[in-house]
C-alpha positions as a printed Julia matrix, in Angstrom:
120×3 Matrix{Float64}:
   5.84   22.25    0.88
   6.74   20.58   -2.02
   4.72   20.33   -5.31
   3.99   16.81   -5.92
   3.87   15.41   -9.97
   1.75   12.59  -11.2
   5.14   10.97  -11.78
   6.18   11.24   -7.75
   3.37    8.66   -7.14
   3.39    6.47  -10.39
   6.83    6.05   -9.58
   6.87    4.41   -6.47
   4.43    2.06   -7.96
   6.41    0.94  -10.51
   9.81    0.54   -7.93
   7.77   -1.53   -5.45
   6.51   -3.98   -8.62
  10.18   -4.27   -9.85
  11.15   -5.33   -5.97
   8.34   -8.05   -5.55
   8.67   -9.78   -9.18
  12.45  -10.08   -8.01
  11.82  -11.3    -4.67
   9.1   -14.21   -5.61
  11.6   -16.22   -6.91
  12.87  -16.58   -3.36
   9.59  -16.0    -1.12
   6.3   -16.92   -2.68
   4.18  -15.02   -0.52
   5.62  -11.75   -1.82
   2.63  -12.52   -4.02
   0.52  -10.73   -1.91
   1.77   -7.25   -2.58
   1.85   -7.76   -6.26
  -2.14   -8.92   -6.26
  -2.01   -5.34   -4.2
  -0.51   -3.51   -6.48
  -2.52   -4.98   -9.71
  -5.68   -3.84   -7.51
  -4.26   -0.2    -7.28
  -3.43    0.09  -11.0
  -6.59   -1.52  -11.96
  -8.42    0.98   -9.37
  -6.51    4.1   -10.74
  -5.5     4.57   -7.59
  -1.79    4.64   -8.48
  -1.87    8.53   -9.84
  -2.91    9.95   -6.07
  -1.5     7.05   -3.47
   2.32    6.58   -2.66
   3.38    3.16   -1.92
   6.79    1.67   -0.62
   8.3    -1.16    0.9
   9.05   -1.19    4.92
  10.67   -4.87    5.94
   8.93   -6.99    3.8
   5.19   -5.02    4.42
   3.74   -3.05    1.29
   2.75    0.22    2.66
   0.26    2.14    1.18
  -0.36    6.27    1.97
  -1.82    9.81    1.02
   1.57   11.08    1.88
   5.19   10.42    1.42
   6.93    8.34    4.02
   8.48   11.01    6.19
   5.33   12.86    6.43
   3.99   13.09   10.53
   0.08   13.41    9.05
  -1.06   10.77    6.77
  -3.11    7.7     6.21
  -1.42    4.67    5.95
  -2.96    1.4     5.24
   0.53   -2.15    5.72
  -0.24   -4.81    3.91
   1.85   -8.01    5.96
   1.78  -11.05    4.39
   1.83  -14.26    6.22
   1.67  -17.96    5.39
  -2.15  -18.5     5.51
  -3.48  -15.09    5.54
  -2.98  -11.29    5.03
  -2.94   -9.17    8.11
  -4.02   -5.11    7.12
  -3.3    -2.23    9.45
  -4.93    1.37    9.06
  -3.47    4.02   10.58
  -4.64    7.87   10.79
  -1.66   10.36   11.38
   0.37    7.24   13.12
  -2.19    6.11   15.08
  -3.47    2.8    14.19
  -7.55    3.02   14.03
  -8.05   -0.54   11.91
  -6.37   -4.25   12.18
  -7.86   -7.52   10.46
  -6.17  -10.79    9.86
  -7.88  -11.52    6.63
  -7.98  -14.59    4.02
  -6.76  -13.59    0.71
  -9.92  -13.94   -0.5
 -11.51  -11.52    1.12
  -8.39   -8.77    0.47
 -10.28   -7.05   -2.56
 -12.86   -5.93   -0.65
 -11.35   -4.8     2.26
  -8.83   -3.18    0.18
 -11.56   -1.17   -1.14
 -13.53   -0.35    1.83
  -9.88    0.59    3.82
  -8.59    2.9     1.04
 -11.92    4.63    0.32
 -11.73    6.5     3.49
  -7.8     8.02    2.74
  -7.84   11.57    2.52
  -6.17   12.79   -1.17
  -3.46   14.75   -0.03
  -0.92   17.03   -1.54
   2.98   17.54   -0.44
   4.74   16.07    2.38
């Protein structure tokens, strides 16, 4: 198992906002992820969460990417809404079509119940 640094996580962070800023020029609802990823920062949440990009979806997760155990909470934006799916150790266990409007909250309530976690 590998040892995980403070840097491992903050790092991803700061990879997936470097992608989005780039890719609003072209696709205004790559928005979304960056409101996302302004909540994690401003939640501290950025120092024990991994994120990354799969497709266009922001994925958010206790664990690295390869790892078979993990929470995972996709972020999918789409024209006139934000569509969230949880999923415990790849099985999905939450799905909500939500207005943007709303995304704070459920943010909140979604990634309160991910399990800190430490290597792969």
């Amino acid at each position: 198992m590998r040892s995980l640094k403070p840097d491992d996580y903050t790092e991803s962070w700061a990879q997936c906002r470097g992608f989005y800023e780039r890719a609003l020029v072209h696709e205004p609802f790559f928005a979304i992820p960056l409101l996302v990823i302004d909540w994690a920062i401003a939640r501290g949440i950025t120092n024990d969460l991994y994120v990354w990009r799969s497709h266009d979806w922001l994925v958010i997760s206790n664990r690295r990417w390869e790892a078979e155990r993990a929470d995972r909470l996709i972020v999918i934006p789409k024209p006139d809404s934000v569509e969230l799916r949880l999923y415990h150790d790849a099985a999905l266990t939450q799905r909500a079509d939500i207005d943007q409007s709303g995304l704070v909250e459920e943010l909140d309530r979604l990634v309160s119940g991910f399990g800190r976690a430490t290597g792969s």
